[in-house]
C-alpha positions as CSV (number, residue, x, y, z in Angstrom):
1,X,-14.5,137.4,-11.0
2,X,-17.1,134.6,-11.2
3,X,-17.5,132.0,-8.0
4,X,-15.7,129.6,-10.7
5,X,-12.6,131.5,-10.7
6,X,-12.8,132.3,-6.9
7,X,-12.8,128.9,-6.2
8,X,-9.6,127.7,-8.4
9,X,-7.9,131.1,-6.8
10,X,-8.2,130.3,-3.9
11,X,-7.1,126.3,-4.3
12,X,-3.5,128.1,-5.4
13,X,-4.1,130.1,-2.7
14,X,-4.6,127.3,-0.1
15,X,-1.1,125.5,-1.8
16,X,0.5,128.6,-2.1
17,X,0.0,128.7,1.8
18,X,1.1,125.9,3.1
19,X,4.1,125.5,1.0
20,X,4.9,128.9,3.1
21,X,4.0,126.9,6.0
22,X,1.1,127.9,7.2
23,X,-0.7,125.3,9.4
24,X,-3.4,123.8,6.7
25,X,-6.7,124.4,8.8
26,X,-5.4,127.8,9.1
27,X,-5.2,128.2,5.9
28,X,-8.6,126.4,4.6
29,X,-10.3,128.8,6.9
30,X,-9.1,131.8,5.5
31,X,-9.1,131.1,2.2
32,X,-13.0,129.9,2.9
33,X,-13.6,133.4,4.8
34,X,-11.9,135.6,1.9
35,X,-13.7,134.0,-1.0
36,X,-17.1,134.3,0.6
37,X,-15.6,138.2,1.1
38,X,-15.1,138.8,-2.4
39,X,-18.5,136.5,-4.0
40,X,-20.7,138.7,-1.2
41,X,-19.2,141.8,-0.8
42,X,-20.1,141.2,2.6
43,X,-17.3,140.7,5.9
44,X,-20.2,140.3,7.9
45,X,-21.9,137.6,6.0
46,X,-19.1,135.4,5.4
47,X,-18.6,135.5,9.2
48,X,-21.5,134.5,10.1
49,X,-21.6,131.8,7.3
50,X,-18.5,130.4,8.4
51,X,-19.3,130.3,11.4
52,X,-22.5,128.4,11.0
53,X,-20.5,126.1,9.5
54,X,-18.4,125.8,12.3
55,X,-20.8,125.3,15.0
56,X,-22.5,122.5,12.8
57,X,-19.5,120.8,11.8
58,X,-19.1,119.2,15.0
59,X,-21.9,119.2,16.7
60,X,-23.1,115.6,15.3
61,X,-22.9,112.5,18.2
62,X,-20.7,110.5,15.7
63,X,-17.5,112.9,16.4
64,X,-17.3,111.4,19.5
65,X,-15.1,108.3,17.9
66,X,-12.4,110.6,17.6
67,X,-11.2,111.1,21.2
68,X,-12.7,107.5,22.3
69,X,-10.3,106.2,19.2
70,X,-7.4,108.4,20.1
71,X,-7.3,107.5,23.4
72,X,-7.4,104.0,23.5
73,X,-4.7,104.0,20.9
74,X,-2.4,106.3,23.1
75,X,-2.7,104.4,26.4
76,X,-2.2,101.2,23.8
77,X,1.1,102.5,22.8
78,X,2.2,103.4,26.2
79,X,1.8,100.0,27.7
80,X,3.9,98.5,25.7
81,X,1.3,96.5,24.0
82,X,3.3,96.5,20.8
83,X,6.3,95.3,22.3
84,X,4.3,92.1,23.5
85,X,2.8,92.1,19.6
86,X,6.3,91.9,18.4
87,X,7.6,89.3,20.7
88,X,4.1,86.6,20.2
89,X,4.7,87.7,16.4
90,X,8.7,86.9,16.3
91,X,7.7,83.4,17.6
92,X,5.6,82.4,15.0
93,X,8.0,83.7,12.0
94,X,11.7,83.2,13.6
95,X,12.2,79.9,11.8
96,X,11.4,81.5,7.8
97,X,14.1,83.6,6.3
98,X,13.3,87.1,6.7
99,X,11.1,85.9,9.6
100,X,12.0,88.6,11.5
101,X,10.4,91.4,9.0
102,X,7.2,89.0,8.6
103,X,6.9,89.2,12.0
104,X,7.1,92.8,12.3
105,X,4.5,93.1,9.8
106,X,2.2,90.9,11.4
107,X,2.6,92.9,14.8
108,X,1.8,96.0,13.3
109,X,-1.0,94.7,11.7
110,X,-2.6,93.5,15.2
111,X,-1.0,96.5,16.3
112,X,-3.4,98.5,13.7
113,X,-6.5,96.9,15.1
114,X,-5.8,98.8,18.8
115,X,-4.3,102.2,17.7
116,X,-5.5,103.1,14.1
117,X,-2.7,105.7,14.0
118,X,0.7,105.2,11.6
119,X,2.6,107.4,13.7
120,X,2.3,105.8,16.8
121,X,3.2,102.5,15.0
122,X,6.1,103.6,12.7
123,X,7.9,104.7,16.6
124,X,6.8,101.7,18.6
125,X,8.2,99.5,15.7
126,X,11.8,101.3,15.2
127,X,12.3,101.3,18.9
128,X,11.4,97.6,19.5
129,X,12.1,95.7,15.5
130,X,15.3,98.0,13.9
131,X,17.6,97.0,16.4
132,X,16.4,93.3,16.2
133,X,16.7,93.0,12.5
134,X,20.2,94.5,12.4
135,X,21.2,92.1,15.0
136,X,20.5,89.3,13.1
137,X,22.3,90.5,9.9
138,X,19.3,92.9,8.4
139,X,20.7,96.0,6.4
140,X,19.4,99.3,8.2
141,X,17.5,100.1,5.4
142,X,15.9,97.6,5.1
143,X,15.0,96.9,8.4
144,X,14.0,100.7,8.6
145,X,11.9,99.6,5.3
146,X,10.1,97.4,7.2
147,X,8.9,99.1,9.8
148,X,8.0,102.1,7.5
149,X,5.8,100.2,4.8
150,X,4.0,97.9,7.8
151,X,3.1,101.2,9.9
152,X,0.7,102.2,7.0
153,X,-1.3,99.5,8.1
154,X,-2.2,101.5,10.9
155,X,-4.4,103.8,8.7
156,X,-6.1,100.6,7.0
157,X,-6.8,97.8,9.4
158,X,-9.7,99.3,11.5
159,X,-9.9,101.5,13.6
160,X,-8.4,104.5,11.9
161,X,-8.3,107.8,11.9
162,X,-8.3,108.8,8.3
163,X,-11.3,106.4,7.8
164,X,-13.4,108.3,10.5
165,X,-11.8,111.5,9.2
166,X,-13.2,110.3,5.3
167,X,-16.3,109.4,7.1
168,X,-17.0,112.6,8.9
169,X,-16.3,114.4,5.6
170,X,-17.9,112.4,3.1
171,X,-21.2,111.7,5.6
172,X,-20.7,108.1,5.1
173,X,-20.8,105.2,7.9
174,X,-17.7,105.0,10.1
175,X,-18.8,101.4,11.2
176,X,-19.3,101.0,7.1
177,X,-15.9,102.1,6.5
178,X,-13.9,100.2,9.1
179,X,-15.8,96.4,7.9
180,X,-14.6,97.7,4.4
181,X,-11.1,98.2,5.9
182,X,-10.7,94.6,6.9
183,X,-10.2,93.3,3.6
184,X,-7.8,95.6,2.0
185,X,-5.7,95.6,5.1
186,X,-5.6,92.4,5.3
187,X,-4.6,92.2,1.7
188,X,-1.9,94.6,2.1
189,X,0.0,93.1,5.1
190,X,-0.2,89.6,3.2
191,X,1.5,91.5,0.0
192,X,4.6,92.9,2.5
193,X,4.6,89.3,4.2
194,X,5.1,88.0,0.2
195,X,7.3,91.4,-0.7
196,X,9.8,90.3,1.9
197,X,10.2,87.1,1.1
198,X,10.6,87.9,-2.4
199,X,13.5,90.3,-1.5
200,X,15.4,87.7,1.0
201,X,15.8,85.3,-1.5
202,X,16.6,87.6,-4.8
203,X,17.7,90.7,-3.2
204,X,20.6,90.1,-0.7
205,X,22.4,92.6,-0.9
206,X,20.1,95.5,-0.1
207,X,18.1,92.9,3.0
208,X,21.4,91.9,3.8
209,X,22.4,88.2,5.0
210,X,20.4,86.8,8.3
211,X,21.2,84.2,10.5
212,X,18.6,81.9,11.4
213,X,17.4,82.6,14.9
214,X,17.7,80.4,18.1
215,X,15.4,78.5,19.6
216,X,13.6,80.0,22.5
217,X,15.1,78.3,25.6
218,X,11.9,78.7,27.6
219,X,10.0,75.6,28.5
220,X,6.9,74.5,26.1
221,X,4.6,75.2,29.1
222,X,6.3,78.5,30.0
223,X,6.4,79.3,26.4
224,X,2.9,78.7,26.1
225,X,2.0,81.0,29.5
226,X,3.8,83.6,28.3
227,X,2.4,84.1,24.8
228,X,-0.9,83.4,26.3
229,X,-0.5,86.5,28.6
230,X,0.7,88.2,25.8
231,X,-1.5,87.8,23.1
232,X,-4.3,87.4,24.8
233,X,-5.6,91.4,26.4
234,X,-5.0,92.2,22.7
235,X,-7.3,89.3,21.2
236,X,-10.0,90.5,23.4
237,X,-9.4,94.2,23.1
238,X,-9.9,93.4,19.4
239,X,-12.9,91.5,19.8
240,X,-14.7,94.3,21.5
241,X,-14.3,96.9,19.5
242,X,-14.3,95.0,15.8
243,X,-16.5,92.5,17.1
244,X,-19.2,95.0,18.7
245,X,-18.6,96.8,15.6
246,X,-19.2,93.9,13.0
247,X,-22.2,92.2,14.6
248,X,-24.3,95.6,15.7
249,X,-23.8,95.4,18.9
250,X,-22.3,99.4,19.1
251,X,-22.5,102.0,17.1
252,X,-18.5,103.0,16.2
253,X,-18.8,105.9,19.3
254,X,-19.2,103.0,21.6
255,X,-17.3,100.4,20.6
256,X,-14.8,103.8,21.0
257,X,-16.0,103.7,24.8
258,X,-15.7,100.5,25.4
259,X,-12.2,100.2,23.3
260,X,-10.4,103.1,25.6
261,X,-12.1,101.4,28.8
262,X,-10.7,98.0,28.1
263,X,-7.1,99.6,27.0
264,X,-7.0,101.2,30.0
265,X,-8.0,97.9,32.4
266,X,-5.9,95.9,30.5
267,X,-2.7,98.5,30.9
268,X,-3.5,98.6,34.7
269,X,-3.9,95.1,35.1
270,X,-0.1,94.7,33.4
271,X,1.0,97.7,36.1
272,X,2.5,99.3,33.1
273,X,1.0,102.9,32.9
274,X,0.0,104.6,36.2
275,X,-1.9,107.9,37.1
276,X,0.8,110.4,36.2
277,X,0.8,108.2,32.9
278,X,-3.0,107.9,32.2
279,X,-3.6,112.1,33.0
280,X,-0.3,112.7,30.5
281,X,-2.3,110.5,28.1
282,X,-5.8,112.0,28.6
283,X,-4.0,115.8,27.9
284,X,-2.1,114.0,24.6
285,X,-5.5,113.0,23.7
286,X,-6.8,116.3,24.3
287,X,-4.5,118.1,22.0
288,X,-4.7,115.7,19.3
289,X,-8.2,115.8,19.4
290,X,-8.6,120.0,19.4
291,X,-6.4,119.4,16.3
292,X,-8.6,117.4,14.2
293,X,-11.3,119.4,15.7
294,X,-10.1,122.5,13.8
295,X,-9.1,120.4,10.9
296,X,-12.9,119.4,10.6
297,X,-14.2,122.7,11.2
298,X,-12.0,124.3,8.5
299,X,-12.5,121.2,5.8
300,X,-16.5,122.1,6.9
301,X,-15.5,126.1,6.1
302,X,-13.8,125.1,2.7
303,X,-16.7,123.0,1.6
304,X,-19.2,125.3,1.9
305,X,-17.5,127.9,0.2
306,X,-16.7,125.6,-2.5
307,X,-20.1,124.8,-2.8
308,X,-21.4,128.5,-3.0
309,X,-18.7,129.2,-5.8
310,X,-19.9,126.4,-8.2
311,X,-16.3,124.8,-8.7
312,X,-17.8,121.2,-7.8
313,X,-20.5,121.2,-10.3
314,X,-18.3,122.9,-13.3
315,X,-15.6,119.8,-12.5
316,X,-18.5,117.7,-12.5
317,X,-19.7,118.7,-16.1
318,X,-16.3,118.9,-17.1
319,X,-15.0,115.5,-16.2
320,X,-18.5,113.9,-17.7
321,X,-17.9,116.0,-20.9
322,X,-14.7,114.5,-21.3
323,X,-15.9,111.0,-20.8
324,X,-13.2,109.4,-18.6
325,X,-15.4,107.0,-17.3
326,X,-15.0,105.6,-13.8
327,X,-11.9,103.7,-14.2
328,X,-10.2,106.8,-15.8
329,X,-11.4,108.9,-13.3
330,X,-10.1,107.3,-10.4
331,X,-6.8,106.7,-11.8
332,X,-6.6,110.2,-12.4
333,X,-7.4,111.2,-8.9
334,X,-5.6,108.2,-6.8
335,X,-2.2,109.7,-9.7
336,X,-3.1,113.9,-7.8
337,X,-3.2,111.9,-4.5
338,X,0.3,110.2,-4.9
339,X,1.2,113.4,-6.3
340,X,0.5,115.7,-3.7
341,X,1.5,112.8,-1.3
342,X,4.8,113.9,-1.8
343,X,4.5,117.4,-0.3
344,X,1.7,117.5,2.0
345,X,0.6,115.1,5.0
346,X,-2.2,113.2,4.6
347,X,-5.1,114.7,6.5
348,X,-4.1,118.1,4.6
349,X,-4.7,116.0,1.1
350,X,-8.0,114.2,2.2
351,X,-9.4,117.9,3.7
352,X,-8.4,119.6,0.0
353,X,-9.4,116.9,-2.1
354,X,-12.2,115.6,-1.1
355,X,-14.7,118.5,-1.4
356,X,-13.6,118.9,-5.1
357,X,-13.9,115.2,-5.9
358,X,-16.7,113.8,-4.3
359,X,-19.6,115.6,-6.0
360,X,-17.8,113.7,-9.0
361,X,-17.9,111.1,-7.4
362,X,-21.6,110.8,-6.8
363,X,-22.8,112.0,-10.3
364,X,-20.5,108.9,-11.5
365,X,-22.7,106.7,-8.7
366,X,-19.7,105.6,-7.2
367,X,-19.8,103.3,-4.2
368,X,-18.6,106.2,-1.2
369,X,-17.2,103.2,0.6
370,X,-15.2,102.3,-1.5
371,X,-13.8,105.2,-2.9
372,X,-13.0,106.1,0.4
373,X,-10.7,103.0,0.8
374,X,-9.0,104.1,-2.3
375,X,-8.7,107.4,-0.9
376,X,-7.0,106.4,2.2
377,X,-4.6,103.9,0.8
378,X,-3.6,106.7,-2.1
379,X,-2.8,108.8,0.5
380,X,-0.9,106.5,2.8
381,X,1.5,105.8,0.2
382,X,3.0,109.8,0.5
383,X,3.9,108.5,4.1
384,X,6.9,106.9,2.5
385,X,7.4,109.1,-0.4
386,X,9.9,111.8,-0.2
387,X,10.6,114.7,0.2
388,X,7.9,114.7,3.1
389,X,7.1,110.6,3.8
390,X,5.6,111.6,7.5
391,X,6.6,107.8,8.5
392,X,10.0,108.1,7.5
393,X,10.8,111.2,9.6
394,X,9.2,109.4,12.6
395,X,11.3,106.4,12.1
396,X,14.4,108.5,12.1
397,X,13.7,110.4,14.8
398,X,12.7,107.7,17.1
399,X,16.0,105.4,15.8
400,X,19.2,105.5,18.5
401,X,21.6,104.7,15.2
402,X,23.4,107.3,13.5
403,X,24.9,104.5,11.2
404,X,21.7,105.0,9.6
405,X,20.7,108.0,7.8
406,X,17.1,109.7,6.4
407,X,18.1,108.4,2.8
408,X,18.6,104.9,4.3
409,X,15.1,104.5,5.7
410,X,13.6,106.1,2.2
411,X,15.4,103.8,-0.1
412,X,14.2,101.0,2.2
413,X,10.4,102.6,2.2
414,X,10.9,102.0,-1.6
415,X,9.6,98.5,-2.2
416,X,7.1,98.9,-0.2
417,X,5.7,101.5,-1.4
418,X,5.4,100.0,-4.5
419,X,4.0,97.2,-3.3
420,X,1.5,99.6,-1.8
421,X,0.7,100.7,-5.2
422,X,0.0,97.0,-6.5
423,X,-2.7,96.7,-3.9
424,X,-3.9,100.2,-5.2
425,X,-4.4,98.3,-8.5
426,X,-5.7,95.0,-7.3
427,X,-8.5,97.0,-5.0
428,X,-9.0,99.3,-7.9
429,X,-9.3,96.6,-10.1
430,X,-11.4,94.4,-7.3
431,X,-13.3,95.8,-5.6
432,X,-15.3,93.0,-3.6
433,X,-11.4,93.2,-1.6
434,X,-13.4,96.1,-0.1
435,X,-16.9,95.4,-0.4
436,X,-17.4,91.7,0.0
437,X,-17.4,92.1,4.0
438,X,-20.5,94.8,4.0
């Protein structure tokens, strides 16, 4: 067989393999080791190749922002910082119809600029918003809806993981990335914030009818301390790490340091996480990062055997010889994204993809940033897609309701996800959204 034919073998292979269930890493790996096997004829070689691969794959100071990121996100989470989000939030919006979902949108949002993971927002938000939108007369789905289309943002609104993750892969500025995720994220909670209203007024049935909610009977003074002590940590916690960011004070690594440092003051000054807490949080933070670790060791693996095999640079050819053009092209690829969106998570699509695609890319002198924006948001819209919508299991497993079922929270991910795919198009279509902050 030629390295051509290896390499589209062993992209059925990689499929074939996690459809089976094989963790994807796992998978990448081997495939990588097999196909340098059978273009060598050498076990030995491809070992040593791999590991090569490995051992530089990591290695690089800019990996750091992983477990700096991770960390400050988790002891975020556990503080019950997006609790206090949601509250400040449900202050400003409790007056508008549908105020309530607004709300929660903006506090995940805010909540994206501290964490950076969907996850961790989709169960902070079903815990603390669900029950408070079907209190006031919300339908579960699409209170459940809610919650589901604003955790994305977590993956947009710097810091996030899939942007570093991109960034790591595609050798392109992490700092870069997360200015060029302002706009779009931005963007994207403003288009729920309209989508909701939109469905209040014209779609009663399925957001089911409110009832407008009380005044806060706190005192304007106390009213004012209290969202001040609320909203305050996070402001500043923000303004490190963005700020730092944004005006070239620290590289992303440090503004990692000093993000995790200031989450953790900030939860010990609120006495809501203590030792056993924090060295629980620093072993979570451990695993997740040995995960991403071998998921970037692997993707490494699977690049360089793509490489060897010539797969990249036949696509290449082939794509110019059919004369696509840009646009053409990256519909095509953001339509295999969605696709695959709905069987695999997204780390597993961004580590298959992007080592076929981004030789493409270059040849068609496409701005890395913000392809990479498009990459990420493609993705994120298989978080609400079934059968597998990641966000939508979370949801349901973090919800205390058995009134309301996994079909509930998918038909109320619905909307949004189309809404997601409107801002798909407008950044597609516009892409200053992502550029214009570089």
């Amino acid at each position: 067989m030629t390295g051509i034919e290896i390499g589209l073998w062993s992209l059925a292979g990689i499929l074939a393999m996690i459809w089976m269930g094989m963790h994807v890493s796992i998978a990448l790996a081997l495939v990588s080791f097999v196909g340098l096997w059978v273009m060598r004829d050498n076990a030995q070689l491809a070992a040593r190749m791999l590991s090569l691969a490995a051992r530089e794959s990591i290695s690089s100071y800019l990996f750091g922002v992983v477990p700096l990121f991770v960390l400050m996100g988790l002891v975020v989470s556990r503080a019950d910082i997006g609790r206090d989000t949601f509250d400040v939030a449900n202050r400003a919006f409790r007056r508008l119809r549908g105020g309530l979902g607004m709300a929660t949108v903006g506090a995940n949002a805010v909540f994206a600029a501290i964490t950076g993971i969907s996850i961790a927002s989709a169960a902070v938000f079903a815990k603390v918003a669900v029950p408070e939108m079907v209190r006031i007369g919300h339908t579960g789905r699409f209170a459940t809806g809610v919650v589901a289309g604003s955790s994305v943002l977590g993956m947009m609104i710097p810091p996030s993981l899939l942007l570093i993750l991109y960034g790591i892969i595609a050798e392109q500025s992490v700092g870069q990335l997360f200015i060029a995720g302002i706009g779009p994220g931005l963007v994207l909670a403003l288009a729920f914030c309209i989508g909701i209203a939109v469905m209040v007024r014209m779609f009663p049935g399925f957001t089911g009818a409110t009832t407008i909610a009380p005044r806060d009977p706190m005192t304007p003074v106390s009213l004012l301390r209290d969202t001040t002590g609320k909203i305050l940590p996070v402001v500043v916690l923000i303004a490190l790490v963005l700020g730092g960011i944004y005006g070239g004070v620290f590289t992303p690594t440090e503004a990692g340091a000093i993000g995790a440092l200031g989450a953790i003051v900030i939860a010990l000054a609120k006495r809501r996480i203590g030792a056993r807490a924090l060295w629980q949080v620093t072993l979570e933070t451990g695993h997740i990062t040995a995960a991403i670790c071998f998921l970037i060791i692997a993707a490494t693996m699977y690049s360089r055997f793509l490489s060897l095999s010539g797969l990249p640079a036949f696509l290449t050819e082939w794509v110019a010889a059919r004369d696509v053009g840009v646009y053409g092209f990256i519909l095509l690829y953001c339509l295999v994204l969605i696709v695959l969106g709905t069987i695999l998570d997204s780390s597993s699509i961004m580590l298959i993809a992007l080592p076929l695609v981004l030789p493409i890319a270059q040849a068609m002198q496409i701005d890395l940033i913000w392809f990479g924006i498009i990459t990420v948001l493609a993705v994120e819209i298989g978080l609400l897609t079934p059968p597998l919508g990641l966000s939508v299991y979370v949801i349901k497993g973090a919800l205390d309701d058995s009134r309301i079922g996994l079909g509930d929270v998918f038909a109320g991910a619905a909307p949004f996800a189309l809404i997601m795919l409107l801002v798909l198009g407008l950044i597609i279509a516009f892409p200053v959204i992502a550029t214009g902050f570089l």
